[in-house]
N, C-alpha and C positions, 0 to 999 in steps of 0.2 A: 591592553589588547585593543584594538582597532576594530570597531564595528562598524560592520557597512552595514547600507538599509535594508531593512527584510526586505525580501521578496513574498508580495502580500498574495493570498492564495483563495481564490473563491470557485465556491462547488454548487451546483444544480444537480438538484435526484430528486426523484420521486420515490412515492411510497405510501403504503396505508399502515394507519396506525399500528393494526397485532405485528405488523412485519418490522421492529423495531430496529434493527441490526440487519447488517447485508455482508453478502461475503465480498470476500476483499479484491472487489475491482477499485474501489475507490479508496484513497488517501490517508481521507476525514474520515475516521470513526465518528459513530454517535455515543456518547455521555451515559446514553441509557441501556443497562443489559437486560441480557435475554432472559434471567427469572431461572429459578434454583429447576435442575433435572431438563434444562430445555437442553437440545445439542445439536448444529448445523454440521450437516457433511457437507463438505465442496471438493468437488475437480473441475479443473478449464486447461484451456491452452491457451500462447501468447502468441505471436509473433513479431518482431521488434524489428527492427534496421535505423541506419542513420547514417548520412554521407559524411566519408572519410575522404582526405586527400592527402595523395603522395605520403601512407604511412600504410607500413604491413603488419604491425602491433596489438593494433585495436581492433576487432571484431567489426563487421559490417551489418551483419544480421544476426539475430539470435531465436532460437525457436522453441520455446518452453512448452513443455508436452506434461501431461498428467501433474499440473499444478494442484496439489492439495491443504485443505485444510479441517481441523477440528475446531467447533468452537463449542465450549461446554458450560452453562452457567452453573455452577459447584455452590453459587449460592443466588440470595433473591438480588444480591447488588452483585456481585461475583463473577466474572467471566474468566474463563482460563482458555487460551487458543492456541493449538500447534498450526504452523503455517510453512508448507514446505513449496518453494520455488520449483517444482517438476527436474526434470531431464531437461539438459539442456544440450543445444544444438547449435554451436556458434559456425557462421563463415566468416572468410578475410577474402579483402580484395583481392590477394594475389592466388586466390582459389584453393587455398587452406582450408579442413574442416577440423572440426574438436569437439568432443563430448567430453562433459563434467555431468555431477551429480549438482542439483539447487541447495541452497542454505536450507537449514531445516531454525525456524525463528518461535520462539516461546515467548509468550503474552499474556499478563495478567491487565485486567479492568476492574478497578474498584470506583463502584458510584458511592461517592458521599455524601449527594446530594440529591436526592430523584425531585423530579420534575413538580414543579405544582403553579397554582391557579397563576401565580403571581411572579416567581422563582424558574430559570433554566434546571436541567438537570448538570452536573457537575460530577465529573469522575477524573480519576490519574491514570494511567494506564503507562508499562513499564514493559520490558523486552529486551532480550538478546538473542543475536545472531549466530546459530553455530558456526565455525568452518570449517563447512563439510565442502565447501566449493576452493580448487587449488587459485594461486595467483599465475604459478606456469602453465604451461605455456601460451594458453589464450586468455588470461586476466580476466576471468571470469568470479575471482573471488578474491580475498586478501589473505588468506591462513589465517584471522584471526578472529576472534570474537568482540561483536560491537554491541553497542548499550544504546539503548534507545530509553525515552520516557517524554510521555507526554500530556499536557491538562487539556481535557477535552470539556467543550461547553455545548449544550444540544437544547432544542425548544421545538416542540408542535406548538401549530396556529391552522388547527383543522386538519385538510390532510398533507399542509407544507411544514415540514424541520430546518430548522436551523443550528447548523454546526457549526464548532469554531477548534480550532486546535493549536496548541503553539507548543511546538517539540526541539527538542534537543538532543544531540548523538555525542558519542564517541566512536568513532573510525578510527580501527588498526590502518596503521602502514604496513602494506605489504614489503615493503621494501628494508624497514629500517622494525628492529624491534623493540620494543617497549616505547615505541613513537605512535601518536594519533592525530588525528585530524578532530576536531569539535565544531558540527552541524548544528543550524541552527534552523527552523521551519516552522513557518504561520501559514492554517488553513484558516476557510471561510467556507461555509455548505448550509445549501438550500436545498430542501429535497421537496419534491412536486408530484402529485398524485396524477396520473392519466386513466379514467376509469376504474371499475371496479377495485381491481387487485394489480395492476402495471404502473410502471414505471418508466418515466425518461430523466437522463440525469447528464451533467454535466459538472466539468470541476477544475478548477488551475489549483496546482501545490507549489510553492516555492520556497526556496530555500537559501542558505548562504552560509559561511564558514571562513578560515583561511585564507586559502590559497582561491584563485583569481577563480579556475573552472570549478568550483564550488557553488557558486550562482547556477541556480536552475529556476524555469518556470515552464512548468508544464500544463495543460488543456487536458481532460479525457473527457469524453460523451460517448451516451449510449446511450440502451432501454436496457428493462429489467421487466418482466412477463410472468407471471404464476400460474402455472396449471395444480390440478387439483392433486398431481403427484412429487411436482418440485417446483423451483424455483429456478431460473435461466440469466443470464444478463450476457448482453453484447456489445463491446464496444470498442470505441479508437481514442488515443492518444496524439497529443502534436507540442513537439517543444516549442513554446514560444520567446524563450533566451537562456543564453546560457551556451556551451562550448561539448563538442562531442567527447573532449576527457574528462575521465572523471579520475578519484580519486583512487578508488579501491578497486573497483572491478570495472566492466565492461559498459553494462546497462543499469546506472541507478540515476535516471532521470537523464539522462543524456541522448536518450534516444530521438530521431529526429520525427519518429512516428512509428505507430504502433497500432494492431487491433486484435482483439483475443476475443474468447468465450467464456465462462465460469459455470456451471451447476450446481445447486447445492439443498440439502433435502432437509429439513426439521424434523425432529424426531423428540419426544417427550419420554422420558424415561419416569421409571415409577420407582421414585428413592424413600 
């Protein structure tokens, strides 16, 4: 097999120490979990686009509505996360609309390593994609189920972390059966404190594989804000290379820009 160069991927967030995990606007997970009975609720919306030419195929916009997720620590190193991509709402240039339902993704985090004076923390973290999202007629999904796993590395130095993440997929072909595609993706994340309890953060993910439009490199910035009843983050997206097709669906890094919202509330249960 033929390897091309990673596409090497670095992240800027901020943060304060208890808020160890964030909900998933960003890429790079952190290494360190959230501690046995902790649990985040999240809901946001996206919205996505990217310039298409001379092609009625591919989706122009996409508008992700009631994005949710669980993330539940089941133990003291333990994270278990349901993560469902919202409602979706695609257009095409030629003034076509399509609703599909989002993937619904299951995630485990095991830390094997926590964090100390001297030592990063160290965890694997593994996943698969349902297909609950169709490939016809707006390719907004592949009909099939993809495997993710990935070695996450995380470090405080005050109130800035540092992330690092190097992941690997398997991608169903929509097209073709018991055929896949194999992803391959290195982050980098810095997270950065802006007073008390806020957040501003910034990130590139990239990735590579196969086939040619497999290359992606993608940018997201934003803040992230804590009031005394939840947790908020706002942000935008900018591909900086890589090709508007993708592999399996419509929007997995392909987009040419993007900005959404997120929510999400911590809650401690008494196990």
């Amino acid at each position: 097999m033929h390897f091309r160069t990673f596409l090497v991927a670095t992240a800027l967030a901020g943060g304060v120490a208890e808020l160890r995990t964030q909900p998933p606007v960003l890429f790079t997970e952190s290494a360190t979990t959230l501690g046995k009975g902790v649990m985040h609720l999240g809901l946001g919306f996206e919205y996505l686009t990217k310039t298409v030419s001379s092609t009625d195929d591919i989706p122009s916009s996409l508008f992700r509505v009631l994005m949710g997720s669980v993330r539940h620590g089941v133990a003291d190193n333990v994270n278990f996360d349901l993560l469902w991509r919202g409602g979706l709402f695609a257009g095409f240039e030629n003034g076509k609309r399509y609703f599909d339902w989002g993937d619904l993704s299951i995630w485990t985090t095991i830390n094997f390593f926590p964090e100390t004076e001297r030592s990063p923390a160290v965890a694997i973290r593994t996943g698969i994609k349902l297909p609950n999202t169709r490939f016809t007629p707006s390719k907004l999904g592949n009909n099939q189920t993809d495997y993710h796993t990935q070695v996450l590395v995380s470090r405080w130095f005050g109130t800035t972390e540092i992330r690092t993440a190097l992941g690997f997929s398997i991608v169903g072909d929509p097209y073709t059966a018991a055929s896949q595609d194999d992803l391959y993706s290195l982050q980098i994340a810095a997270t950065i404190g802006v007073g008390e309890d806020d957040r501003v953060f910034a990130e590139l993910y990239g990735r590579t594989g196969y086939y040619d439009h497999d290359d992606k490199l993608v940018s997201r910035i934003g803040f992230i804000g804590s009031t005394s009843f939840m947790t908020w983050s706002a942000y935008g997206l900018v591909r900086l290379a890589g090709t508007n097709r993708d592999f399996a669906s419509a929007f997995e890094c392909s987009e040419t820009w993007s900005v959404g919202m997120y929510f999400h509330k911590e809650l401690h249960l008494d196990l």
